[in-house]
Biopython code that builds the backbone (N, CA, C, O; Angstrom):
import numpy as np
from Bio.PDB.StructureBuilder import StructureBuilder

atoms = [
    (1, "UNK", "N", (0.846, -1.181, 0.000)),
    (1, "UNK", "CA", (0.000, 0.000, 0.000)),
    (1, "UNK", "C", (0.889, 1.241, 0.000)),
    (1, "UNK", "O", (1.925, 1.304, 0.662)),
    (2, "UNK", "N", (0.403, 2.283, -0.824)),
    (2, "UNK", "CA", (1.135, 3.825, -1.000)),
    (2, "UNK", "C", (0.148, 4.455, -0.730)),
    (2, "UNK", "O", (-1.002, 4.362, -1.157)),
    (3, "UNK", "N", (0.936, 5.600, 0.532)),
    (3, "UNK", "CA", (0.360, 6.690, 0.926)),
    (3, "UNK", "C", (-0.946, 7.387, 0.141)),
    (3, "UNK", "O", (-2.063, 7.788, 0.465)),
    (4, "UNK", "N", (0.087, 7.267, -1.440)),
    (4, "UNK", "CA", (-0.551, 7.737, -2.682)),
    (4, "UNK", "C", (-1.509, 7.284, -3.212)),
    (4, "UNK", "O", (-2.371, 8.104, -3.530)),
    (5, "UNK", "N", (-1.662, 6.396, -3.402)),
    (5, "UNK", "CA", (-3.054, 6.039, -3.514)),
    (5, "UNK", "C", (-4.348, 5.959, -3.033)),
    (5, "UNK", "O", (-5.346, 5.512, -3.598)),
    (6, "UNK", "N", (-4.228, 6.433, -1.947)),
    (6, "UNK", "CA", (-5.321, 6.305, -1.054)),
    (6, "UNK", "C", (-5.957, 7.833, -0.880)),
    (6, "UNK", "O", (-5.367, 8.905, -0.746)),
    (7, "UNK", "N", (-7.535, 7.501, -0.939)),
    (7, "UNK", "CA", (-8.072, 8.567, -1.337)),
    (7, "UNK", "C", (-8.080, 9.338, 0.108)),
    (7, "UNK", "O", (-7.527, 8.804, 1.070)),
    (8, "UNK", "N", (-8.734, 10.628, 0.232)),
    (8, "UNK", "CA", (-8.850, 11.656, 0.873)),
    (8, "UNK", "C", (-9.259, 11.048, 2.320)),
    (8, "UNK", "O", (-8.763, 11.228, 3.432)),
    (9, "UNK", "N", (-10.405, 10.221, 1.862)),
    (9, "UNK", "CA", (-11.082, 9.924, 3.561)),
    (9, "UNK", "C", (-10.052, 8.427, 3.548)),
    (9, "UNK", "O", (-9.700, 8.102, 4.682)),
    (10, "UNK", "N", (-9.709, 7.804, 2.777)),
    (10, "UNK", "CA", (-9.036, 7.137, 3.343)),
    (10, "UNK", "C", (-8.251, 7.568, 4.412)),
    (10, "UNK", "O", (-8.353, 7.406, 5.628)),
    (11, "UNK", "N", (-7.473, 8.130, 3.729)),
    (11, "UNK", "CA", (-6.215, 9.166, 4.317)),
    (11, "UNK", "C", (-6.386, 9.531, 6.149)),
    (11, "UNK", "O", (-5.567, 9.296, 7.038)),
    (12, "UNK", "N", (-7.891, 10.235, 6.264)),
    (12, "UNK", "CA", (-8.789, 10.522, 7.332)),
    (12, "UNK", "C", (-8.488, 9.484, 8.041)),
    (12, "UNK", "O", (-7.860, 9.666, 9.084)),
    (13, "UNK", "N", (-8.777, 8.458, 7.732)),
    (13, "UNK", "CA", (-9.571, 7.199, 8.556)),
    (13, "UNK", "C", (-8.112, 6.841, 8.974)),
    (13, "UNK", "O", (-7.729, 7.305, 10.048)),
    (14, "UNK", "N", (-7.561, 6.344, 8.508)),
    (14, "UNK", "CA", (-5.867, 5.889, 8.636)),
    (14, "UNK", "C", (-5.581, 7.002, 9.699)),
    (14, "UNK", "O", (-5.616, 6.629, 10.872)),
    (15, "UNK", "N", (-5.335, 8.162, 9.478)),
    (15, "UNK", "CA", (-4.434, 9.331, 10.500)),
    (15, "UNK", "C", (-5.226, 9.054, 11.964)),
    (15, "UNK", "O", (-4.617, 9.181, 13.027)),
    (16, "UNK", "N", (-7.004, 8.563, 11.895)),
    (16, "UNK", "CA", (-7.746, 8.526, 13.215)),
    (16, "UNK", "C", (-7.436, 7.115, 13.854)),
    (16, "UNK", "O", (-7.613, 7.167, 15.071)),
    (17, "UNK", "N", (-7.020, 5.845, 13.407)),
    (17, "UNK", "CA", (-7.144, 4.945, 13.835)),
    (17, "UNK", "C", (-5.724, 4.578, 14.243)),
    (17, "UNK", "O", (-5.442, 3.742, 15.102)),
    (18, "UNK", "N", (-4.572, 5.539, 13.288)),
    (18, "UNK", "CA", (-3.549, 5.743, 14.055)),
    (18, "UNK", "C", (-3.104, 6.371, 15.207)),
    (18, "UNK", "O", (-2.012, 6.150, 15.730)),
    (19, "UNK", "N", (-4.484, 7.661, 15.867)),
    (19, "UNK", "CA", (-3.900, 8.209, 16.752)),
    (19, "UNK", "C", (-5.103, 7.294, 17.554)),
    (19, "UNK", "O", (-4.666, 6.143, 17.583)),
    (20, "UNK", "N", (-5.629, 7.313, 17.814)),
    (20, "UNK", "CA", (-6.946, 6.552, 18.903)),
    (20, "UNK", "C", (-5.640, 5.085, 19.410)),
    (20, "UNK", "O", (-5.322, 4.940, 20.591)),
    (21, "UNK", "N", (-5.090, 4.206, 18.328)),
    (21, "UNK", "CA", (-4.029, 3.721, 18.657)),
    (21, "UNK", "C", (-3.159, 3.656, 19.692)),
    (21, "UNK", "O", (-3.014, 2.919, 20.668)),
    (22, "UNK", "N", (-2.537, 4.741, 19.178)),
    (22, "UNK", "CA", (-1.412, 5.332, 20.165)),
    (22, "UNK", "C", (-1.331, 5.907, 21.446)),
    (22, "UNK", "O", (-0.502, 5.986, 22.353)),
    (23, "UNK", "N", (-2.905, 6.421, 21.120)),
    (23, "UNK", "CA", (-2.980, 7.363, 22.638)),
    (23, "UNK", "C", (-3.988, 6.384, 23.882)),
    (23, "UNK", "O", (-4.700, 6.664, 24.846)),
    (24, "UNK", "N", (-3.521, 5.081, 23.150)),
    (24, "UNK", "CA", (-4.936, 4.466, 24.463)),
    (24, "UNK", "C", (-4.007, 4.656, 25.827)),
    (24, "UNK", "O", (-4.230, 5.312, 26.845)),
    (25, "UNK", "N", (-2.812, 3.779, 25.428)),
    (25, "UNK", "CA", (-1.904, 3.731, 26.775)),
    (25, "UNK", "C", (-1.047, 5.166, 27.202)),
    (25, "UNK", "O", (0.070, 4.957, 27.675)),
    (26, "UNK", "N", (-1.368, 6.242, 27.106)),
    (26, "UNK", "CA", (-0.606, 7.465, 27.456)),
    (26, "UNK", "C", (-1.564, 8.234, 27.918)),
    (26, "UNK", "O", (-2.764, 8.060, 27.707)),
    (27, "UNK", "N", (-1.042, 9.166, 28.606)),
    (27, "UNK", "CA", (-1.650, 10.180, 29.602)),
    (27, "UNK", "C", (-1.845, 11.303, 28.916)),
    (27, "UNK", "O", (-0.922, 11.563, 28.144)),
    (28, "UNK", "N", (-3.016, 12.303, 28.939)),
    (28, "UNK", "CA", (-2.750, 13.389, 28.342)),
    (28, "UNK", "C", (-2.201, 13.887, 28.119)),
    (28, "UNK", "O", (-2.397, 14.362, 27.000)),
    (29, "UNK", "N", (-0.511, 14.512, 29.097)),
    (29, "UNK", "CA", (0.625, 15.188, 28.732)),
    (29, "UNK", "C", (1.527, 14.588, 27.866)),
    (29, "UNK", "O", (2.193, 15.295, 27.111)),
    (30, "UNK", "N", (1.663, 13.141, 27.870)),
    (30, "UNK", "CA", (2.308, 12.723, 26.425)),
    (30, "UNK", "C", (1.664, 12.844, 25.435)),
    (30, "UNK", "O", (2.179, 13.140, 24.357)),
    (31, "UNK", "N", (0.191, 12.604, 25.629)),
    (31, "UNK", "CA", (-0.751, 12.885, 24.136)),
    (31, "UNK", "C", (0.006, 13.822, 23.652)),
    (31, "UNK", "O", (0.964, 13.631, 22.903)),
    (32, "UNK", "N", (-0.571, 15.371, 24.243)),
    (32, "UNK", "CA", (-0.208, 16.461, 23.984)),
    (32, "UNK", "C", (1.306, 16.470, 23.403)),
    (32, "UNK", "O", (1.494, 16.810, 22.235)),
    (33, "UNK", "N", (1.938, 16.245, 23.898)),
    (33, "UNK", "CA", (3.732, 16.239, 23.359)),
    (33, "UNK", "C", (3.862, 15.820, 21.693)),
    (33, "UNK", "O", (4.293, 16.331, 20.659)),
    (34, "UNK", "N", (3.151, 14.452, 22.166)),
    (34, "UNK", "CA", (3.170, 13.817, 20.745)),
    (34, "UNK", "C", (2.749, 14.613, 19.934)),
    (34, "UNK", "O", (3.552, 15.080, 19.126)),
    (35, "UNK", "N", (1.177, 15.069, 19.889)),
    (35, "UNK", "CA", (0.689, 15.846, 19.144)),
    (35, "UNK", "C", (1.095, 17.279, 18.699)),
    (35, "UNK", "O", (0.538, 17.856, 17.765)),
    (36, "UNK", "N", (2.261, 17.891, 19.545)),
    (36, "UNK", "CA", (3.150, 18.868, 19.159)),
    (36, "UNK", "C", (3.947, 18.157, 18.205)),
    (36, "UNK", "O", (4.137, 18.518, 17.043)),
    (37, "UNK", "N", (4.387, 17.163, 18.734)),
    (37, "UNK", "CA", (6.154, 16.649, 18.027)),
    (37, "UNK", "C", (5.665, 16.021, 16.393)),
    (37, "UNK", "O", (6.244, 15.824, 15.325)),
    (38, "UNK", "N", (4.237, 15.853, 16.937)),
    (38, "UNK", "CA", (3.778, 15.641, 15.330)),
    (38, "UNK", "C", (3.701, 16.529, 14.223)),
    (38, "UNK", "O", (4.269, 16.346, 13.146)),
    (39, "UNK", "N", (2.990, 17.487, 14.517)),
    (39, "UNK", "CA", (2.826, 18.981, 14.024)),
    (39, "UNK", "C", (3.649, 19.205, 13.165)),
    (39, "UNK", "O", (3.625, 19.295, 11.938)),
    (40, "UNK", "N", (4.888, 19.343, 14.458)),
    (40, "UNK", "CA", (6.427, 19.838, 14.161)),
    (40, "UNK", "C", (6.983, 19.599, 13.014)),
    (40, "UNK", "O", (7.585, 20.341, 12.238)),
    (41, "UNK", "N", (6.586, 17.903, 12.960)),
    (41, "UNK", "CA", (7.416, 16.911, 11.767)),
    (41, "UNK", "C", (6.430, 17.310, 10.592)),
    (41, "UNK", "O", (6.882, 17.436, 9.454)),
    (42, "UNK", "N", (5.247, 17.485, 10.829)),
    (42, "UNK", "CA", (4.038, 17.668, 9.510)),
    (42, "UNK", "C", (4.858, 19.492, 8.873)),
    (42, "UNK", "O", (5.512, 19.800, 7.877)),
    (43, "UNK", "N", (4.467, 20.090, 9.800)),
    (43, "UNK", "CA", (5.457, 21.655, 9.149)),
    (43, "UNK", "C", (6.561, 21.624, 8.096)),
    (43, "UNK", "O", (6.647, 22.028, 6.937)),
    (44, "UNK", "N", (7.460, 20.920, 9.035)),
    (44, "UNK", "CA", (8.736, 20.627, 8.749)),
    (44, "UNK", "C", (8.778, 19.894, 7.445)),
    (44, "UNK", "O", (9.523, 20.335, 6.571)),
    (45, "UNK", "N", (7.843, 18.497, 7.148)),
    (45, "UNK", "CA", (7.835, 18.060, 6.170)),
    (45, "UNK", "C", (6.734, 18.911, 4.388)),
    (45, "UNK", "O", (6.565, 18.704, 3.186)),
    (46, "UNK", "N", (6.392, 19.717, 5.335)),
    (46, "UNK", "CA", (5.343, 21.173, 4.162)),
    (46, "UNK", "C", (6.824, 21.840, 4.032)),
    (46, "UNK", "O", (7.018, 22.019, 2.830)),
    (47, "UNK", "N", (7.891, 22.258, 4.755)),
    (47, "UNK", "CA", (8.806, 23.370, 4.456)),
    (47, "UNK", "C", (9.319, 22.908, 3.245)),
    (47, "UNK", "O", (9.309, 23.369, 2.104)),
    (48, "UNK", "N", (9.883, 21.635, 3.875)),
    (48, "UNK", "CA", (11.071, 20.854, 2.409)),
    (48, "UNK", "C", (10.621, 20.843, 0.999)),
    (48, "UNK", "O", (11.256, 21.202, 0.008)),
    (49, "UNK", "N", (8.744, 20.106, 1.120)),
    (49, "UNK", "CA", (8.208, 20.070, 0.255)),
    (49, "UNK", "C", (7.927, 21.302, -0.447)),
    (49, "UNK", "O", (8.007, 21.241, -1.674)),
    (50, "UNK", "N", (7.605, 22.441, 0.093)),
    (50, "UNK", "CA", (7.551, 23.611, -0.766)),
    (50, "UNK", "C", (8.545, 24.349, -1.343)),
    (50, "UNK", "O", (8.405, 25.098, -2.310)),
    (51, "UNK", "N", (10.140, 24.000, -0.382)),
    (51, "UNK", "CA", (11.356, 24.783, -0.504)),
    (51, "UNK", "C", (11.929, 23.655, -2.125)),
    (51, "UNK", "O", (12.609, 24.312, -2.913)),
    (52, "UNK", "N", (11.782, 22.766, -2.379)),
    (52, "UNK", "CA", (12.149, 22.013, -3.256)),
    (52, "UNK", "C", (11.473, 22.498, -4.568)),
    (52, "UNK", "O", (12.053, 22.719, -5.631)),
    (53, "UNK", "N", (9.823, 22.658, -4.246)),
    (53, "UNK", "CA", (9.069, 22.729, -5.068)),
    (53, "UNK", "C", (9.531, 24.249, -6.155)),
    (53, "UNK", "O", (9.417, 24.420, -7.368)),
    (54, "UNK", "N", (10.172, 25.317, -4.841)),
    (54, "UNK", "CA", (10.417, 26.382, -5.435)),
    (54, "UNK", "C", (11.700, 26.428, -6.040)),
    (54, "UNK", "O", (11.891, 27.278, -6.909)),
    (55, "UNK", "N", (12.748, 25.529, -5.667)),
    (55, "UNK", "CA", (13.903, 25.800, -6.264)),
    (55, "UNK", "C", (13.738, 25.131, -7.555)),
    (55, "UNK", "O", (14.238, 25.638, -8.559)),
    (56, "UNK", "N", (13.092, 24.059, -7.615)),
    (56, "UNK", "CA", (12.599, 23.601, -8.984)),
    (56, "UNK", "C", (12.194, 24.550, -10.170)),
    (56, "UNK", "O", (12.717, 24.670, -11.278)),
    (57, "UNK", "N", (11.289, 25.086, -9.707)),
    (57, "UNK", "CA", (10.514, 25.989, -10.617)),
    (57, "UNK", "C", (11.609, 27.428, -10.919)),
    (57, "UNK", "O", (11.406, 28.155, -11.891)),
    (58, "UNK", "N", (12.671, 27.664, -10.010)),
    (58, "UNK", "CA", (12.695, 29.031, -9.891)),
    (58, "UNK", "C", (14.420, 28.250, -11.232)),
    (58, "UNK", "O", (14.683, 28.763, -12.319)),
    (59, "UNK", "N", (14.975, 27.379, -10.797)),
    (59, "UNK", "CA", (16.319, 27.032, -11.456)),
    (59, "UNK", "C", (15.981, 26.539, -12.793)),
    (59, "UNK", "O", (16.692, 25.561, -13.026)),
    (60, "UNK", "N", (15.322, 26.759, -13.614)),
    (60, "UNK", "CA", (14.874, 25.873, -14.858)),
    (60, "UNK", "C", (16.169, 26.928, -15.605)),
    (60, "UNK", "O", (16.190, 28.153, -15.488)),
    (61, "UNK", "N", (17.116, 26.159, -16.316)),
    (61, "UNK", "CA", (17.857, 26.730, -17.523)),
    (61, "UNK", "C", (17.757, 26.262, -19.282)),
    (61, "UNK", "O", (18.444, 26.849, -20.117)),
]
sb = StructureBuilder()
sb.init_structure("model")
sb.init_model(0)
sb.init_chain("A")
sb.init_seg("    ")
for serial, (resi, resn, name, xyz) in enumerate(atoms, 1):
    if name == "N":
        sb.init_residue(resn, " ", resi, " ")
    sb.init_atom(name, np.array(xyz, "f"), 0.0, 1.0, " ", f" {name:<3s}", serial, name[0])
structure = sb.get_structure()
């Protein structure tokens, strides 16, 4: 299975059954952490993706 292929609510359903998952055995303050440290990595992985996207477009010779 690829990320990519999978439609929109797939996508949904997967991200919910991954966190309901994770957070049975943790306490709210790790929830919370996680759910920062997740963020973080989701941002972080929009920066690269857009910073690539632009050097692409901007270096064409």
């Amino acid at each position: 299975m690829c990320l990519t292929d999978l439609s929109g609510c797939e996508l949904i359903s997967l991200a919910s059954i991954f966190s309901i998952t994770i957070a049975k055995n943790l306490s709210n303050e790790e929830i919370s952490i996680l759910g920062d440290f997740f963020s973080a990595v989701g941002d972080n992985l929009s920066l690269i993706s857009s910073n690539s996207t632009y050097i692409k477009n901007t270096r064409k010779c």
